[in-house]
Backbone as CSV, one residue per row, in Angstrom:
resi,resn,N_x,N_y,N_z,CA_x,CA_y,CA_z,C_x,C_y,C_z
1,UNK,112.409,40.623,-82.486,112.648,41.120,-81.139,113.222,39.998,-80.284
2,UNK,114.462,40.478,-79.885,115.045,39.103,-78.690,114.186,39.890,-77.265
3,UNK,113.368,38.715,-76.658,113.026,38.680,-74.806,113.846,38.513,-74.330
4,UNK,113.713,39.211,-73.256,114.787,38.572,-72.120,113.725,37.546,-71.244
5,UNK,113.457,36.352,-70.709,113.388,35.228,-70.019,113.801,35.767,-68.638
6,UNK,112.715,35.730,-67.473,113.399,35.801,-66.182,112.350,34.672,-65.350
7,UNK,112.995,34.623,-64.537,111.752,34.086,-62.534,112.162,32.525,-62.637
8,UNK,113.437,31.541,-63.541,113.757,30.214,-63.289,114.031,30.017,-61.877
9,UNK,114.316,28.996,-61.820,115.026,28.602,-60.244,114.991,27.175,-59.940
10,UNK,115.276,26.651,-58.881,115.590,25.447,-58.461,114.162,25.339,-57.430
11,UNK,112.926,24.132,-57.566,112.396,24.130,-56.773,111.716,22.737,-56.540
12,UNK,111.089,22.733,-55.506,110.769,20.949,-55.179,109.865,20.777,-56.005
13,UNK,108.949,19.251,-56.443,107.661,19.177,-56.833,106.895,19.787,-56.121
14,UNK,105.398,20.229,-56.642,104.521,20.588,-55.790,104.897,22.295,-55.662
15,UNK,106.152,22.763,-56.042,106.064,24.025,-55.383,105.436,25.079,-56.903
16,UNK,105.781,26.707,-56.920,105.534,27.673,-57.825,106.577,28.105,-58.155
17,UNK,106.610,28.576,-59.644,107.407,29.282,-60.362,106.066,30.240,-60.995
18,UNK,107.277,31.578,-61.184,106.554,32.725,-62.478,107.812,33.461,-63.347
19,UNK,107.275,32.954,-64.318,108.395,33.258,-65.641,108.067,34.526,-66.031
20,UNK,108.976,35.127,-66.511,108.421,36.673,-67.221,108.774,36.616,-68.565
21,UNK,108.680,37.127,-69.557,109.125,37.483,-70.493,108.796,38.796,-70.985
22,UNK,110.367,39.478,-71.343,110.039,41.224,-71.360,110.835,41.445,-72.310
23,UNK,110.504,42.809,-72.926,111.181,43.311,-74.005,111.028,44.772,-74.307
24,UNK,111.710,45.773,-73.818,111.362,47.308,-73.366,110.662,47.484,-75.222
25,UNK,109.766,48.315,-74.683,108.974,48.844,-76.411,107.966,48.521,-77.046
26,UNK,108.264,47.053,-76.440,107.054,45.883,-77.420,105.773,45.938,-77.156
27,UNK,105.087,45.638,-77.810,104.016,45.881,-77.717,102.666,44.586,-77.422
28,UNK,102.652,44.251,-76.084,102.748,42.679,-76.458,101.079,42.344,-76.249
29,UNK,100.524,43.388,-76.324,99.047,43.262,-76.557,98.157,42.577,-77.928
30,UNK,99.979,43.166,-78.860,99.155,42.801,-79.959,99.780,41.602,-80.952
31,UNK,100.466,41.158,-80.196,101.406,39.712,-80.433,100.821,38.450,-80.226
32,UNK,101.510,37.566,-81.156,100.943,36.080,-80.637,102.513,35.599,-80.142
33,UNK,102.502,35.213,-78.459,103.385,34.919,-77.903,103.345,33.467,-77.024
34,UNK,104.386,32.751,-77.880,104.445,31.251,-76.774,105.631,31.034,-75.971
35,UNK,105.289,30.174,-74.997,106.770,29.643,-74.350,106.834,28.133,-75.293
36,UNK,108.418,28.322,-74.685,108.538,26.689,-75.363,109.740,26.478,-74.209
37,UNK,109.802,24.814,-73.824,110.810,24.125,-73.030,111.847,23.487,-73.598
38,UNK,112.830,23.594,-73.432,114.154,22.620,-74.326,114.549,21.494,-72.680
39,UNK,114.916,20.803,-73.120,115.685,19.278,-72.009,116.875,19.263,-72.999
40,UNK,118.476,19.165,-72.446,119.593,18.861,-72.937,119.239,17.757,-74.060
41,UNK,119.798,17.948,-75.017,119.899,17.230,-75.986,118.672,16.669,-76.496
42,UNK,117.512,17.249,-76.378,116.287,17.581,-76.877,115.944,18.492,-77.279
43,UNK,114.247,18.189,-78.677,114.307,19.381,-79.278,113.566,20.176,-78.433
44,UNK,113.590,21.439,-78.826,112.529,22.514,-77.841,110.737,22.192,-78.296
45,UNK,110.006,22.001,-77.117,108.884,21.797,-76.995,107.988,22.921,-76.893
46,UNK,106.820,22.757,-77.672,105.649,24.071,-77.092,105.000,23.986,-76.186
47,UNK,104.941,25.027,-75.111,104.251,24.439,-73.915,102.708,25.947,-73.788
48,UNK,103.035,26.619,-74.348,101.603,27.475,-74.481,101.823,28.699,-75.388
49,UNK,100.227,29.388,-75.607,100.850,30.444,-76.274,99.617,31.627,-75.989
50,UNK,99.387,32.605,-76.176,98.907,33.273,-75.917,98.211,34.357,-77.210
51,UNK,97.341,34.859,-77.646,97.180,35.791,-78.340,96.268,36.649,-78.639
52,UNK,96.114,37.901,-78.881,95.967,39.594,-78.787,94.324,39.322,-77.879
53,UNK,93.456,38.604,-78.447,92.133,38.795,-77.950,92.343,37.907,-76.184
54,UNK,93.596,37.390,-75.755,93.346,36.888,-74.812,93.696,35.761,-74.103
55,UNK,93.138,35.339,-75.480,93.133,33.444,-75.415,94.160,33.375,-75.374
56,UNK,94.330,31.710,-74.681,95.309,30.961,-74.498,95.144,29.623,-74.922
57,UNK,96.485,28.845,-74.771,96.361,27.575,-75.080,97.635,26.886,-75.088
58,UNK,97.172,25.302,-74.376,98.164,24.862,-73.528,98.788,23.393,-73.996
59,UNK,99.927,22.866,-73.755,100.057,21.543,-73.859,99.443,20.592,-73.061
60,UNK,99.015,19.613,-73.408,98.345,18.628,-72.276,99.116,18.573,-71.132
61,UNK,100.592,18.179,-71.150,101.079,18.203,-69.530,100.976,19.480,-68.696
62,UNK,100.350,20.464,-69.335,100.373,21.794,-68.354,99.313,22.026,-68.142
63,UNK,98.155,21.698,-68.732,96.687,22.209,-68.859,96.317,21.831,-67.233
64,UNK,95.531,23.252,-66.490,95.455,23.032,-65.194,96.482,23.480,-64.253
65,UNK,97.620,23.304,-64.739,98.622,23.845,-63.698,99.558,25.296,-64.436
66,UNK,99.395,25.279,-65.184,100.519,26.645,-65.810,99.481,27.866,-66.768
67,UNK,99.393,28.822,-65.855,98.626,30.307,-66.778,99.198,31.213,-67.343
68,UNK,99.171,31.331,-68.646,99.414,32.447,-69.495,98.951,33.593,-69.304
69,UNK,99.551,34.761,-68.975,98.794,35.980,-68.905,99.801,37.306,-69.231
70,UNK,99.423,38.131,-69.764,100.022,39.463,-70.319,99.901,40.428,-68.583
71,UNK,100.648,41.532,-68.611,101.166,42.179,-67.530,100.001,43.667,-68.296
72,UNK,99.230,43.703,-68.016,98.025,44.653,-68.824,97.964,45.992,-68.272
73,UNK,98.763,46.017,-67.306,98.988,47.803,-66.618,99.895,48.204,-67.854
74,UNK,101.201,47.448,-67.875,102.071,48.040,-68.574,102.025,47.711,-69.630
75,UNK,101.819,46.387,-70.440,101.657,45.847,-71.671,103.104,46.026,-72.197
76,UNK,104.236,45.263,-70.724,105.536,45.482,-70.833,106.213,43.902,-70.973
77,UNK,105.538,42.889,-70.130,105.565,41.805,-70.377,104.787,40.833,-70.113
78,UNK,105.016,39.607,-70.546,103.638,37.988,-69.982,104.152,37.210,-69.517
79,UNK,103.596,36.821,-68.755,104.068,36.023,-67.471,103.502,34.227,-68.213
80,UNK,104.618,33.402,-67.036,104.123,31.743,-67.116,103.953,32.085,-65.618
81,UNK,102.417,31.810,-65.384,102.813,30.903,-63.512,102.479,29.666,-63.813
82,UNK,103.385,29.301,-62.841,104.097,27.476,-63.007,103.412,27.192,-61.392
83,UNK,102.163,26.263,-61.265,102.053,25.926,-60.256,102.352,24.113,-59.904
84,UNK,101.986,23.490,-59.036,102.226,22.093,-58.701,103.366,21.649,-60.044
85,UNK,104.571,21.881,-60.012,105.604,21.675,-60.385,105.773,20.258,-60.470
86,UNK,106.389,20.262,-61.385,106.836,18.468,-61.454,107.740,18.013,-62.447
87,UNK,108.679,17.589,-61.922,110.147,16.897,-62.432,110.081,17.584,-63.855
88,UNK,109.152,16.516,-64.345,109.390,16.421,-66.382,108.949,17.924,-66.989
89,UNK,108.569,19.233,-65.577,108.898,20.587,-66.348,110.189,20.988,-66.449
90,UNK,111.421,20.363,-65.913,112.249,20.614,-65.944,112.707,21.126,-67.337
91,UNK,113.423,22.354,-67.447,114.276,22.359,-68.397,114.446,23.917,-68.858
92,UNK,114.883,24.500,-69.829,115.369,26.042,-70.415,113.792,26.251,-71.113
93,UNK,113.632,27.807,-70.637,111.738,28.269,-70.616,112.451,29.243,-71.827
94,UNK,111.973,29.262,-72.540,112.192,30.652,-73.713,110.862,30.762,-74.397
95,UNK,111.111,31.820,-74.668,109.460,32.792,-74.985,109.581,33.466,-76.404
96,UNK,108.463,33.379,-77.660,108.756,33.823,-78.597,107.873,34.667,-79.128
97,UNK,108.009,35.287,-80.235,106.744,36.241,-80.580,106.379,35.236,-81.890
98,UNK,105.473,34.821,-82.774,105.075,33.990,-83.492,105.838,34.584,-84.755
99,UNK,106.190,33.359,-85.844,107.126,33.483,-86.749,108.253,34.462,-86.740
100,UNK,108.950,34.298,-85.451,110.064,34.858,-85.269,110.964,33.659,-85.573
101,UNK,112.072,34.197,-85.753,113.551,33.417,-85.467,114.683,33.476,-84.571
102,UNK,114.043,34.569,-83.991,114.838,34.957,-82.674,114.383,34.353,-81.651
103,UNK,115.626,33.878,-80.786,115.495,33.390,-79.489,116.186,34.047,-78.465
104,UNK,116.037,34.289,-77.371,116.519,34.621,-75.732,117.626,33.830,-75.372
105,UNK,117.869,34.223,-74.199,118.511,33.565,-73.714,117.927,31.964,-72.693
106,UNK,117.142,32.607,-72.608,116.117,31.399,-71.447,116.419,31.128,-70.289
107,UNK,115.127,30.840,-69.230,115.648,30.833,-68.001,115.224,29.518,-67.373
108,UNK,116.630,29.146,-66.367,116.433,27.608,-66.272,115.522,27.279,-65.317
109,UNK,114.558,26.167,-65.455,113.614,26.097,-64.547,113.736,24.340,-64.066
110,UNK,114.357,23.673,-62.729,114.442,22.448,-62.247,113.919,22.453,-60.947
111,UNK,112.804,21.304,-61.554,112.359,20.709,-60.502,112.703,19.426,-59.855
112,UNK,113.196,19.181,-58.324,113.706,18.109,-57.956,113.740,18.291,-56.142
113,UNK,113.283,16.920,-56.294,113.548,16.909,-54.511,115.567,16.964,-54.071
């Protein structure tokens, strides 16, 4: 299944982002779903993941500031909220379903004064 990646943007340190990741059909209750970050000419990083019973789990630079959570009315998509922002989140957010090979398009997320 390709996601579509939405909610990037341009924002200061300190501020919020919320990422979506959606995919009409899917069923994402019962998926194991992570984001991962790419930086130009770097490899793509795991930054959390999420799966069916709930749980989550985070990279150390996010733990505390970024929540994983499924959209549970619709079980249409899962959200990143991105709080106290900071520079080195900078970069392309893409979202996967576990042992996939498909990727999104991704949505760009920079932080900068």
């Amino acid at each position: 299944v390709k996601f579509v990646e939405s909610g990037g943007g341009l924002v200061r340190p300190g501020e919020s982002l919320r990422l979506s990741c959606a995919a009409p059909g899917f069923a994402f209750s019962e998926a194991i779903i992570s984001w991962y970050r790419q930086v130009p000419g770097q490899a793509r990083q795991w930054v959390a993941t999420i799966v069916p019973g709930g749980d989550t789990r985070y990279t150390d630079s996010v733990k505390g500031r970024f929540t994983l959570y499924r959209d549970v009315a619709s079980n249409a998509a899962v959200y990143l909220q991105m709080d106290n922002l900071k520079p080195e989140d900078t970069g392309v957010y893409y979202c996967q379903e576990y042992d996939s090979t498909t990727w999104g398009e991704g949505t760009l997320v920079t932080v900068s004064l």
